[in-house]
Each structure stands twice: as structure tokens, then as C-alpha cells.
C-alpha atoms as a printed R data frame, in Angstrom:
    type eleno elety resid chain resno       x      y      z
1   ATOM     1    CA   UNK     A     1 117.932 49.211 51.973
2   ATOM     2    CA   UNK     A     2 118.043 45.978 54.448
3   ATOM     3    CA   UNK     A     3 114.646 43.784 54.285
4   ATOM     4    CA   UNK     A     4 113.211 43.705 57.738
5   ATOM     5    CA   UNK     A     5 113.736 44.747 61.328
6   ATOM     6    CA   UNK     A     6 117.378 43.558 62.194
7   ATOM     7    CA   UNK     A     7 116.195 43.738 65.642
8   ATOM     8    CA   UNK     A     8 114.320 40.493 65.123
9   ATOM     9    CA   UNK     A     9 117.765 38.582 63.671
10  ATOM    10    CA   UNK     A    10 119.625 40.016 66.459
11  ATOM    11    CA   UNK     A    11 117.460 38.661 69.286
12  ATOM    12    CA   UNK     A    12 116.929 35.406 67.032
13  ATOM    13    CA   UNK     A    13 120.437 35.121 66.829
14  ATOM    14    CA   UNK     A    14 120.998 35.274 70.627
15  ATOM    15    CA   UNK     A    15 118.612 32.710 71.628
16  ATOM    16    CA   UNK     A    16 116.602 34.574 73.497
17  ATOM    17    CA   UNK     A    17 112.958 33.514 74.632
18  ATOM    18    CA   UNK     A    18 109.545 34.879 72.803
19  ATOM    19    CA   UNK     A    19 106.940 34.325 75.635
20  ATOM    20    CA   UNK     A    20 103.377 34.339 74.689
21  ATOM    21    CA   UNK     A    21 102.005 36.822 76.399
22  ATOM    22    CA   UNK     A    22  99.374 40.152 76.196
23  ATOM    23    CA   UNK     A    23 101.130 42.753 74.236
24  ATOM    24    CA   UNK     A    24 102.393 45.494 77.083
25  ATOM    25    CA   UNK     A    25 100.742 48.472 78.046
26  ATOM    26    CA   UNK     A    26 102.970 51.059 78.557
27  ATOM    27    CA   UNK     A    27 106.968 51.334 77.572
28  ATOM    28    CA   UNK     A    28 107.865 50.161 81.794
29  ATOM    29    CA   UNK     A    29 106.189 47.466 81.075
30  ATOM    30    CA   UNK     A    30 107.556 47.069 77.166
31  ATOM    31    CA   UNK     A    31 111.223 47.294 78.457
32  ATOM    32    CA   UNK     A    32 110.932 45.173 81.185
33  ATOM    33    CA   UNK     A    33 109.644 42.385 79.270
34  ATOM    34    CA   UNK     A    34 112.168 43.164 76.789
35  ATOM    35    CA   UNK     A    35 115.308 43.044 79.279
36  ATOM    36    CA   UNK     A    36 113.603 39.605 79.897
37  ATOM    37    CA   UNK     A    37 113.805 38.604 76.229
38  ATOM    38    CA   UNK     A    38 110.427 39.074 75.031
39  ATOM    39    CA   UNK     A    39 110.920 39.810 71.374
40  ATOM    40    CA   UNK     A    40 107.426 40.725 71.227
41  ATOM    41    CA   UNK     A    41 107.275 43.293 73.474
42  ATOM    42    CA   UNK     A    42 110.420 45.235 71.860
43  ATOM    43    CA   UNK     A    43 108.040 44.819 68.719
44  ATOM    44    CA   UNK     A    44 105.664 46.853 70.675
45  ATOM    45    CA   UNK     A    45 108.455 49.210 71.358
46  ATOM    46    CA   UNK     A    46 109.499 49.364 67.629
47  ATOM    47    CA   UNK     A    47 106.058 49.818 66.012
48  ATOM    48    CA   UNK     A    48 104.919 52.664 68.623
49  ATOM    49    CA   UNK     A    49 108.183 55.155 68.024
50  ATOM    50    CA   UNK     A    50 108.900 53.858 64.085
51  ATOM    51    CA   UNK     A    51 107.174 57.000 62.761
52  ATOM    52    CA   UNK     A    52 108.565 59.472 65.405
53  ATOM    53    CA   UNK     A    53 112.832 57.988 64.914
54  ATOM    54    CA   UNK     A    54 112.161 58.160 60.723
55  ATOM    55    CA   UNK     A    55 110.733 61.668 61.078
56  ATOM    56    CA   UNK     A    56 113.511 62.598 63.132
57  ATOM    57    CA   UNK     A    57 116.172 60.889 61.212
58  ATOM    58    CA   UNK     A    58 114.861 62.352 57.948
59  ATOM    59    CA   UNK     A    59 114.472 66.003 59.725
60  ATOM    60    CA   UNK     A    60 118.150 66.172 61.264
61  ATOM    61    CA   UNK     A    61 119.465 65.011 57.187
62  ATOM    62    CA   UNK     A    62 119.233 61.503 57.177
63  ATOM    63    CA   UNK     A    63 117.630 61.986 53.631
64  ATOM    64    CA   UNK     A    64 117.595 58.140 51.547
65  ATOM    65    CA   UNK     A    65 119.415 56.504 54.527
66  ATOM    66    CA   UNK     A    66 116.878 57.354 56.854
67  ATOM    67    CA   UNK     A    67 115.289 53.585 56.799
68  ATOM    68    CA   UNK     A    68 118.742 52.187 57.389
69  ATOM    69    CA   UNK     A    69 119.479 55.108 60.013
70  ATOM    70    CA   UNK     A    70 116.235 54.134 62.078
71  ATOM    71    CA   UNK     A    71 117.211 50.270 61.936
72  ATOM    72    CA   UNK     A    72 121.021 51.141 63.535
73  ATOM    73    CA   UNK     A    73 119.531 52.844 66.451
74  ATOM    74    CA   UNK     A    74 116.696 50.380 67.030
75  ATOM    75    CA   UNK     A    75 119.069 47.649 67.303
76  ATOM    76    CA   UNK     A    76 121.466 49.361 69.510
77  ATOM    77    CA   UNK     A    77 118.552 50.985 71.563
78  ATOM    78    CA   UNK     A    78 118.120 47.100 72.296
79  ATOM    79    CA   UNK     A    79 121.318 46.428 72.543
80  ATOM    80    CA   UNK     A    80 122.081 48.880 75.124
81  ATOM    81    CA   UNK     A    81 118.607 48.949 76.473
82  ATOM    82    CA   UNK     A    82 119.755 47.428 80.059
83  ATOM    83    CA   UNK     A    83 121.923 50.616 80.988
84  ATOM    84    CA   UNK     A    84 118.270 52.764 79.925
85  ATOM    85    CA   UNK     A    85 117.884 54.958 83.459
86  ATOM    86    CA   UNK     A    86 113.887 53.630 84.393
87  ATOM    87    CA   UNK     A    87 113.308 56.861 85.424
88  ATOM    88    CA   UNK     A    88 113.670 58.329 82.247
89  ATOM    89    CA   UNK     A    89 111.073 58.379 79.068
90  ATOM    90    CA   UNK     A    90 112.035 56.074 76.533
91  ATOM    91    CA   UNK     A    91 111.593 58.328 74.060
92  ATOM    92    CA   UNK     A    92 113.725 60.840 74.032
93  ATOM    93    CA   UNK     A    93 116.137 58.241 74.834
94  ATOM    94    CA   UNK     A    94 115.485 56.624 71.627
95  ATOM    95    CA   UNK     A    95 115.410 60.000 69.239
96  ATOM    96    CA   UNK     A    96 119.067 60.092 70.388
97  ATOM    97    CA   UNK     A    97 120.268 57.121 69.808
98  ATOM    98    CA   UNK     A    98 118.351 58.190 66.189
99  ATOM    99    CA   UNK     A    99 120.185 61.332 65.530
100 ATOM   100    CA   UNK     A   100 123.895 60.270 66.608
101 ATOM   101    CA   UNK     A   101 123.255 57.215 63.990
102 ATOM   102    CA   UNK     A   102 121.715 60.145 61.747
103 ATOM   103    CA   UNK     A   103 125.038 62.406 62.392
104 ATOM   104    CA   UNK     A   104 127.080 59.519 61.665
105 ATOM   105    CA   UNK     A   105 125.521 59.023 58.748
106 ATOM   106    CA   UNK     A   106 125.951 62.404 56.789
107 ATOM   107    CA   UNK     A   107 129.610 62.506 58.077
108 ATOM   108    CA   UNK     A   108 130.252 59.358 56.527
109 ATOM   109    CA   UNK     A   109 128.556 60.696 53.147
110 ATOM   110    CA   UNK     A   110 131.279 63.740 53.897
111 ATOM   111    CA   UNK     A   111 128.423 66.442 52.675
112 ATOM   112    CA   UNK     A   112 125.904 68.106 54.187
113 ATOM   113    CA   UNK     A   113 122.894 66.066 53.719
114 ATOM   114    CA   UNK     A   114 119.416 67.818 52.468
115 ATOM   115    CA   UNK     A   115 116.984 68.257 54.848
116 ATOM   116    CA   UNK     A   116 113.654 66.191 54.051
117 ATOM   117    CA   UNK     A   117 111.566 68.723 55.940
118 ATOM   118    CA   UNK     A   118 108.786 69.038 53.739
119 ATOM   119    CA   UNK     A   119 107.903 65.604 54.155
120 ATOM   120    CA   UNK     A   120 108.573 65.490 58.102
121 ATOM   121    CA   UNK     A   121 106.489 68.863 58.365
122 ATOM   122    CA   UNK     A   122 103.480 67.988 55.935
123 ATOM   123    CA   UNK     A   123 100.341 69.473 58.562
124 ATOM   124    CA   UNK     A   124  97.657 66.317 58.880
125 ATOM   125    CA   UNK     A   125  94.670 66.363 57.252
126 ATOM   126    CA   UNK     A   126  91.891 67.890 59.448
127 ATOM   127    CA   UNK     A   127  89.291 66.041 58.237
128 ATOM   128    CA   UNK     A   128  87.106 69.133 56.763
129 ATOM   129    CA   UNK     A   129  87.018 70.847 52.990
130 ATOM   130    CA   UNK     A   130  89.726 73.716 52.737
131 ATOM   131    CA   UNK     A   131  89.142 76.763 50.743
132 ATOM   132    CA   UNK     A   132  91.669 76.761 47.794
133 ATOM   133    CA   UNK     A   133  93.094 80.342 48.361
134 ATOM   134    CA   UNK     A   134  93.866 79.307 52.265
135 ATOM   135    CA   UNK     A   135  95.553 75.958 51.316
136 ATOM   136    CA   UNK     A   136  97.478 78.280 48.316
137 ATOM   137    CA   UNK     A   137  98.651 80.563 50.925
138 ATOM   138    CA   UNK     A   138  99.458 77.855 53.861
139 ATOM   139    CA   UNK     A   139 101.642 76.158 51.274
140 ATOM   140    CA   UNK     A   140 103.435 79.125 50.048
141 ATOM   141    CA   UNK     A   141 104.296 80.103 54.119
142 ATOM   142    CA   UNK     A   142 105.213 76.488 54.711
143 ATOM   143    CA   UNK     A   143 107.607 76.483 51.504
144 ATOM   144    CA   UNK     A   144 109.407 79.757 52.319
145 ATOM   145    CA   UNK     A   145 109.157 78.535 56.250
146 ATOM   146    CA   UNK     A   146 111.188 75.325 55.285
147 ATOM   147    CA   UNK     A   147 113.310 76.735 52.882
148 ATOM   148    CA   UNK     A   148 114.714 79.218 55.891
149 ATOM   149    CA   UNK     A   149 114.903 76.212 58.514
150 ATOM   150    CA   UNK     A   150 117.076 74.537 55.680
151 ATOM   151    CA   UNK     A   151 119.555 77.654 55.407
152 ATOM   152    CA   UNK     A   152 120.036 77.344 59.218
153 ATOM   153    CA   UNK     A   153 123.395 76.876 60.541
154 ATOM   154    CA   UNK     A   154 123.449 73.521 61.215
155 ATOM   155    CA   UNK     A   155 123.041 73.553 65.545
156 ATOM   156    CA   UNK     A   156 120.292 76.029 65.527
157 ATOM   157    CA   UNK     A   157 118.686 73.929 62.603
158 ATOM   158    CA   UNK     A   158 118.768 70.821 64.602
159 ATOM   159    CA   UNK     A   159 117.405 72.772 67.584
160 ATOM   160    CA   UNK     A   160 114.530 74.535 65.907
161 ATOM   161    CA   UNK     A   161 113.484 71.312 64.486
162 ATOM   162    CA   UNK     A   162 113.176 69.284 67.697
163 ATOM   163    CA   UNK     A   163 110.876 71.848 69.349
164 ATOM   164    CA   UNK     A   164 108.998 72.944 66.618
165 ATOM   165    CA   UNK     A   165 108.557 70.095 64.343
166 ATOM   166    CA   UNK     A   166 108.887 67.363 66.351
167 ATOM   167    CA   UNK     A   167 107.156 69.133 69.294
168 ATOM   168    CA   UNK     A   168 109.906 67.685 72.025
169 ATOM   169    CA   UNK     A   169 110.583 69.682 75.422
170 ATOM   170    CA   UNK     A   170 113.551 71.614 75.796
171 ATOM   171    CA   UNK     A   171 114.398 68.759 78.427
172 ATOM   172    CA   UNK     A   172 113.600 66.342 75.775
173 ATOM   173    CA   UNK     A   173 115.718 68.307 72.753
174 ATOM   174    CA   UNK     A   174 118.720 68.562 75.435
175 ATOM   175    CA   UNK     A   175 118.614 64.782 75.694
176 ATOM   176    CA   UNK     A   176 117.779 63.810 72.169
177 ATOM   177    CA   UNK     A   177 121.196 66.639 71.244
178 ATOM   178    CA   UNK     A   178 123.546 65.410 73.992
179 ATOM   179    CA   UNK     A   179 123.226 69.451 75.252
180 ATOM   180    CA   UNK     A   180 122.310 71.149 78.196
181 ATOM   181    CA   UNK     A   181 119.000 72.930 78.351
182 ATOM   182    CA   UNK     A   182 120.592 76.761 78.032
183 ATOM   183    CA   UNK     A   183 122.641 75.337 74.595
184 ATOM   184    CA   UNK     A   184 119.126 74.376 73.663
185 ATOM   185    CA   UNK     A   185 117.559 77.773 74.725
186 ATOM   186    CA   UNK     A   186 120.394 79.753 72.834
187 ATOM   187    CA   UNK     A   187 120.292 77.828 69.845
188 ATOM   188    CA   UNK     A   188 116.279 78.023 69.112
189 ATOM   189    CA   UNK     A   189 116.619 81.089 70.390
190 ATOM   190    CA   UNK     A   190 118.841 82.447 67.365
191 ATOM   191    CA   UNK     A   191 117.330 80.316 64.773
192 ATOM   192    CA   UNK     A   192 114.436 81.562 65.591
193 ATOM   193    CA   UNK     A   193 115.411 85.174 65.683
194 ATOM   194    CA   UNK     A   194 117.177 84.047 61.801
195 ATOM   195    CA   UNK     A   195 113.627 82.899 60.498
196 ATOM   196    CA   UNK     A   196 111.935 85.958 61.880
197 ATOM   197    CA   UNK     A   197 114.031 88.041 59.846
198 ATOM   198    CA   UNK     A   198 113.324 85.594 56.605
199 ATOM   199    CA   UNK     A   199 109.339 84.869 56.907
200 ATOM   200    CA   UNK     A   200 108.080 86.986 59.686
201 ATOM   201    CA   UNK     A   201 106.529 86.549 63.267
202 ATOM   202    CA   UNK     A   202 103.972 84.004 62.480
203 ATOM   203    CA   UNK     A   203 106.843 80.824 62.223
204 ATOM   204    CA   UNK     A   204 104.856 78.150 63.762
């Protein structure tokens, strides 16, 4: 695994400035000051969609190259960050750039990498006591949940988990895929029809 954000050597490297300025408020504002070579505010960038490109890249099969997966696409998000349409979120944008470094990642392995859902799917905490049977029975469903999500072929896998575990749009899983919206439709809609069949009606 690389030590640090290549990001920051790549700017470095090209000279460009580091202004001392308010951290940005929104990603308009982050990109903009970006395009004008404000390291800083890619930082911003970087630390607010980290969690959301390593979740992806470890959902879609990244599995230990998932660090090094998220690094490759936040240096060419930068890198290519001047052709970004403006009118677009930056987000889904991003997750793309994340799971084309992610396919090019297990192809170069030459397997099928293992999915690290249970780690990209673990529910958050909600703060309150749980009773021991529920948390038995939540786990169990979760197990036999992910376990049928893994045995997905591998488009309706990548669909399912876009919508459902990463909670993106149909807009935003078409983008993030390089599909249109009906391919996206189709595709959840037979893995979804598949995991019925394994776990039930109550998926998600």
C-alpha cells in the first residue's frame, strides 16, 4: 500500500499554488478553487467522499487493493477534473472514476475478486441498547442477505449494490456504471427478483 495521498505529490510536483484561504463550502466552490490550484480545497474534496469511493471500491471487489484503487481515481479525478460538466454532482462523477479503477483492478488480478460486503454493509450503530435475540436475528438476515448479493451475476451485483447499499439514484448508478437508466432498471430489477427467491421479500 502507497503512504499518503498521491494527489498531494502530483499537485506538488506541478508547481501549482496552495492559497491560504477558508476551506470551501460546497464541491462548486471546492472544484473551482481546485481548477485554480488550491491544493487545499481538493483536500476538502478528498476527505468529504474518502469513505463513500473505499466503500464503493471495496463493494464492486476491490477487496485488499481497495486503498490503492481509491488513490488511482482520486488522482485522475484531479487530473481530469477540468473536463468535470459543472452541472453535474461531483459525486457520482467520482464513484466512477472509482469503479472503472476498481474493474481494472480485478481484471488485472485475472479472478473474480471477493466481495467485501459485510464490511461496506455493517448497519451504524443507533445509539440505543439492542435486545440480543433481535441483533441474533438481524445478523443471521444480513449474512444470508450478503451471501446472495455475492452469488449475483456480476452486472446485476454491481447494480443492486449501488442502489441499495450505497443508496445512489438510478441516475446516479447509470453514471457511476457507464449505463443507461433502463440497463440499470433491468439489472436491479433481476437481481432483485434472484435474492427474493434466496432470502425472501424483506431484502432491504
Amino acid at each position: 500500500m502507497r503512504a499518503g495521498w498521491p494527489v498531494t505529490t502530483f499537485v506538488a510536483q506541478n508547481h501549482l499554488r496552495r492559497p491560504v484561504q477558508e476551506p470551501p463550502t460546497d464541491d462548486d466552490e471546492a472544484i473551482s478553487r481546485s481548477l485554480a490550484g488550491d491544493l487545499a480545497a481538493y483536500e476538502v474534496l478528498v476527505a468529504r467522499y474518502s469513505a463513500v469511493a473505499h466503500r464503493t471500491a471495496a463493494l464492486l471487489g476491490a477487496g485488499d487493493e481497495a486503498e490503492d484503487v481509491v488513490q488511482e481515481a482520486f488522482v485522475k479525478a484531479f487530473r481530469h477534473l477540468a473536463g468535470f460538466r459543472r452541472d453535474a454532482a461531483f459525486r457520482p462523477w467520482l464513484l466512477r472514476i472509482v469503479a472503472n479503477e476498481t474493474h481494472t483492478a480485478t481484471r488485472a488480478r485475472g479472478r473474480r475478486a471477493d466481495l467485501a460486503l459485510r464490511a461496506g454493509a455493517r448497519a451504524e450503530p443507533d445509539g440505543g441498547p439492542a435486545d440480543p435475540q433481535d441483533v441474533a436475528v438481524a445478523t443471521d438476515r444480513r449474512t444470508r442477505l450478503l451471501a446472495a448479493i455475492r452469488a449475483l451475476p456480476d452486472q446485476e451485483r454491481e447494480a443492486v449494490v449501488c442502489r441499495y447499499l450505497l443508496q445512489l439514484s438510478e441516475a446516479e448508478t447509470a453514471e457511476v456504471l457507464g449505463r443507461p437508466v433502463g440497463t440499470v432498471k433491468s439489472r436491479t430489477f433481476r437481481g432483485l427478483a434472484r435474492l427474493r427467491k434466496e432470502v425472501g421479500d424483506d431484502l432491504f
